[in-house]
N, C-alpha and C positions, 0 to 999 in steps of 0.2 A: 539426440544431442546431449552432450553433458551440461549438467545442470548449473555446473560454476560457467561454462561457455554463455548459456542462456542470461545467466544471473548476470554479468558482466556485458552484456548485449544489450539486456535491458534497461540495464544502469546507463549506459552509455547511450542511448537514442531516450531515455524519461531526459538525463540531464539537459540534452541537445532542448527539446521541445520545452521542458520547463523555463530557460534562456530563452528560447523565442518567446513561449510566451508573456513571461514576465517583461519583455524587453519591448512592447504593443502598449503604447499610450494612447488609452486606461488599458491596463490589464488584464488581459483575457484569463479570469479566473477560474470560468469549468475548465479548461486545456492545464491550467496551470497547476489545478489540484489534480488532476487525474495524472500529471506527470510526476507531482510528487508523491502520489499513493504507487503508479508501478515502479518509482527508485525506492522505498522501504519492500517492495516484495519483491524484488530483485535482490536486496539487501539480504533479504531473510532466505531468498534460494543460497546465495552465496555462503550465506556462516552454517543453515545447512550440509551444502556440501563440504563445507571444511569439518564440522565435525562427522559427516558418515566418514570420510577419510581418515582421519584417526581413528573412529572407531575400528575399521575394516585394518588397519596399518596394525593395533594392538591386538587383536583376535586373529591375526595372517602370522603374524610375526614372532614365532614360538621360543626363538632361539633366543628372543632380547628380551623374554619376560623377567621381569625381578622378582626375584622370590623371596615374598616378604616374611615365609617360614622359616626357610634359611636364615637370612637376615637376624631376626630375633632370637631363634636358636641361638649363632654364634654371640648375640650381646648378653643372653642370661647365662651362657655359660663362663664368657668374660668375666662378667662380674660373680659369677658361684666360685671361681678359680682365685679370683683376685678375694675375693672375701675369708675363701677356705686357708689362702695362707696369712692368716690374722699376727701371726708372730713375725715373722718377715715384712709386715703390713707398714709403709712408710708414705709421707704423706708425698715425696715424688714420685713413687713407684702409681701411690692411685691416681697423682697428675699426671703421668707420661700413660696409663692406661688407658684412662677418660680419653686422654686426647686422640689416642686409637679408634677408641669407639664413636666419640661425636666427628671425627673427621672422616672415620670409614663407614661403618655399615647404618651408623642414626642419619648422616647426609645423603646415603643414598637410598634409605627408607625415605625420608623424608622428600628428594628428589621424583622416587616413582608413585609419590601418592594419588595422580592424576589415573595412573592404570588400575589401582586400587578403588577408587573409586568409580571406573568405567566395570568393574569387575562386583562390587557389591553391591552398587545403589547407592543412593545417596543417605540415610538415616543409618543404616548398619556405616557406614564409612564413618561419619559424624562420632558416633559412640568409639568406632578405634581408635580416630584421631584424636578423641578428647584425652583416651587415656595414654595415646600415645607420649602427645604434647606433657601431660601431668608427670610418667615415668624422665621423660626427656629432662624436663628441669628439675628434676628430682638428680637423675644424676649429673647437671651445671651445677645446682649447688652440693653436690659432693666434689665438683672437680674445685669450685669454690673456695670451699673449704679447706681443702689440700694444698691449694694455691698459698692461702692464708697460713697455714701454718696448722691448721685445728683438728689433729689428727682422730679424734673422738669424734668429732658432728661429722667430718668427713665420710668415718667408718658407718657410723646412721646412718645416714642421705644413702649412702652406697648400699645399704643391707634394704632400705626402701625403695632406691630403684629397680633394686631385682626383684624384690617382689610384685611391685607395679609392672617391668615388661614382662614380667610369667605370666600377670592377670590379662596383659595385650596379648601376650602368644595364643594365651585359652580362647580368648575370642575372636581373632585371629580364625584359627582353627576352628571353632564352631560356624562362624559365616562359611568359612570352606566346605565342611561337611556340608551346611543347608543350602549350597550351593549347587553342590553335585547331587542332591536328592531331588 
């Protein structure tokens, strides 16, 4: 039998007898603890089985992996593109860009971080995300800035965010290789 069936079975006949028993003036307390000890391990088969399902759904499911290399790829090259034309450089052109970026490929980094994290563990994820999150609001306040009018802090923040997601890409990349070794 499957285990969400069982977990749900259980749940469902602990509940039944825990109401009886509670419902026995005085309360039949061994019946009433042992029904509430099999609904928390019923409970625990249950979030069990939901996470072997996701895990088994994002390791089956090749075709909807997000590729967080990709991904960052296109956003250091955004910003190496938008930075390299520094004389054409206007403080809408780095607003109308930003918003490219935070609404496409940083949303849906940010989106697939759960697979990312099913993919490196949890401590190596921790350190990407830290630097993720740092790059990310690096360029808010370049988009910021641009908003305001501050053509100069904008162009900073902007030359710091790419080099903060080139330092996420490298590690990025290195978890990948010490992955596949």
């Amino acid at each position: 039998m499957n285990s969400k069936i069982i977990g749900y079975l259980l749940l469902t006949v602990s509940a039944v007898a825990a109401s009886v028993s509670a419902a026995r003036t005085p309360v039949m307390t061994g019946p009433f603890a042992v029904s509430l000890l099999v609904m928390i391990v019923s409970i625990l088969l249950l979030r069990r089985g939901v996470r072997s399902e996701k895990t088994a759904e994002r390791a089956g499911d090749s075709r909807g992996v997000f590729d967080f290399t990709a991904c960052l790829e296109d956003v250091v090259s955004s910003l190496d593109r938008l930075i390299g034309s520094k004389e054409e450089l206007t403080c809408e052109r780095i607003h109308h860009e930003l918003d490219r970026l935070i609404e496409g490929p940083l949303f849906d980094f940010a989106q697939a971080r759960e697979n990312l994290l099913a993919t490196v563990g949890f401590s190596p994820y921790a350190r990407l995300i830290a630097e993720f999150t740092r790059a990310e609001r690096t360029a808010s306040r370049a988009w910021s800035a641009a908003v305001d009018g501050y053509l100069d802090e904008a162009v900073s923040s902007l030359e710091l965010a790419r080099e903060v997601f080139a330092e996420v890409s490298e590690i990025l990349n290195s978890l990948q290789k010490d992955s596949r070794e």
